[in-house]
TORTORGU-350360 format. One record per residue (C-alpha): residue number from 1; residue in one letter; y, z, x. Coordinates in steps of 0.001 Angstrom, whole numbers, plus 500000, padded with zeros to 6 digits. Layout:
<rs>
r resi NUM&resn a&y Y&z Z&x X
...
</rs>
This chain:
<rs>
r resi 1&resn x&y 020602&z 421462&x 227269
r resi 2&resn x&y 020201&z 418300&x 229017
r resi 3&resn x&y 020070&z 415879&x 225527
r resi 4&resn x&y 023670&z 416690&x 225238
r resi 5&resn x&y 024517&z 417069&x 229253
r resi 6&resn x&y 027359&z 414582&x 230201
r resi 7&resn x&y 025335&z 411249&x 232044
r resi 8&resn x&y 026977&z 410494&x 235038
r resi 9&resn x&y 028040&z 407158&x 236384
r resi 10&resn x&y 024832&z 406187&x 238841
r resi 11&resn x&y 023337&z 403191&x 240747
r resi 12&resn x&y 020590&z 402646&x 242742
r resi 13&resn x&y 018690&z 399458&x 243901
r resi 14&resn x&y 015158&z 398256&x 241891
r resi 15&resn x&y 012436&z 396139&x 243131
r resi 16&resn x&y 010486&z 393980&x 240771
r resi 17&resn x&y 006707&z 393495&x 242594
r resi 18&resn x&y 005395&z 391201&x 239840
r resi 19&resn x&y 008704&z 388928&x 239659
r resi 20&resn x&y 009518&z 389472&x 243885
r resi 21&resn x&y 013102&z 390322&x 242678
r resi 22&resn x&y 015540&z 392919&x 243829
r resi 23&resn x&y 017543&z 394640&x 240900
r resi 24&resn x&y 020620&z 397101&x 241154
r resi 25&resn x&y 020348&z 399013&x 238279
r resi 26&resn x&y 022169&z 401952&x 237003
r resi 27&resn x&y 025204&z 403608&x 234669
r resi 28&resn x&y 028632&z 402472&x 234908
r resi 29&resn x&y 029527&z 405598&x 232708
r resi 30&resn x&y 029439&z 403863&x 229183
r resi 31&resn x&y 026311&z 401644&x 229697
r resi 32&resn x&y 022861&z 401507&x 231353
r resi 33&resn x&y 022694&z 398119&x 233611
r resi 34&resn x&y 020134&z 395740&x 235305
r resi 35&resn x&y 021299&z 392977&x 237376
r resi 36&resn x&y 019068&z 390463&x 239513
r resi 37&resn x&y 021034&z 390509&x 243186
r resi 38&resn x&y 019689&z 388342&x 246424
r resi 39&resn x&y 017659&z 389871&x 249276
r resi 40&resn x&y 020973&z 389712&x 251280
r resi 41&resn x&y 022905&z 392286&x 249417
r resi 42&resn x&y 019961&z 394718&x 249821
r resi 43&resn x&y 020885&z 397402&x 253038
r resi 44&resn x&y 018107&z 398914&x 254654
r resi 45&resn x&y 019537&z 402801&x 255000
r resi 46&resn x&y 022635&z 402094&x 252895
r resi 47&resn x&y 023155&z 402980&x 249392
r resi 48&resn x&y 023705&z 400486&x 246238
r resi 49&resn x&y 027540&z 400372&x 245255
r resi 50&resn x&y 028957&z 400708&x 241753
r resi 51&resn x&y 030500&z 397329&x 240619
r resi 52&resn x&y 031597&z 398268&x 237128
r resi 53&resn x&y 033881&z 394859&x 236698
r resi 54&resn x&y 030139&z 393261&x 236634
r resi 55&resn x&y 028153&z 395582&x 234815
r resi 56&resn x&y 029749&z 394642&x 231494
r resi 57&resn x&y 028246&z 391215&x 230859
r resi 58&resn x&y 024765&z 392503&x 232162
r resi 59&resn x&y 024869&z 395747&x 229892
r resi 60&resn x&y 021527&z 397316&x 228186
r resi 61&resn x&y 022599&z 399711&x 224901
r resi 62&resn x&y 022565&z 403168&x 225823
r resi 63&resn x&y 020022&z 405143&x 224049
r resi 64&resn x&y 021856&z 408453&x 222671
r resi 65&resn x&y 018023&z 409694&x 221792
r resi 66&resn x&y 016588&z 409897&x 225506
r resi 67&resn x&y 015720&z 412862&x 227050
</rs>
């Protein structure tokens, strides 16, 4: 079922109350990701965007036992 369902690549914006930092984070299709951005690349009403040239120095291990 969904353990072995394919993850698709996925990003989405993050903010951090306790630091007052705004995150994208996401999956570039190989890795999970979590990268500090500035205010000014945060749209109101527009999506994040998929960088994957930057999401391989910023990478988190993907955990093959999630749900």
């Amino acid at each position: 079922p969904l353990r072995h369902a394919e993850r698709t690549p996925y990003v989405d914006y993050y903010y951090d109350e306790q630091r007052e930092r705004w995150y994208r984070a996401g999956f570039d299709g190989q890795s999970f990701f979590l990268k500090q951005i500035p205010r000014t690349n945060v749209a109101p009403g527009q999506r994040a965007f998929l960088d994957t040239t930057q999401t391989s120095e910023s990478s988190l291990p993907s955990d093959e036992n999630s749900p």
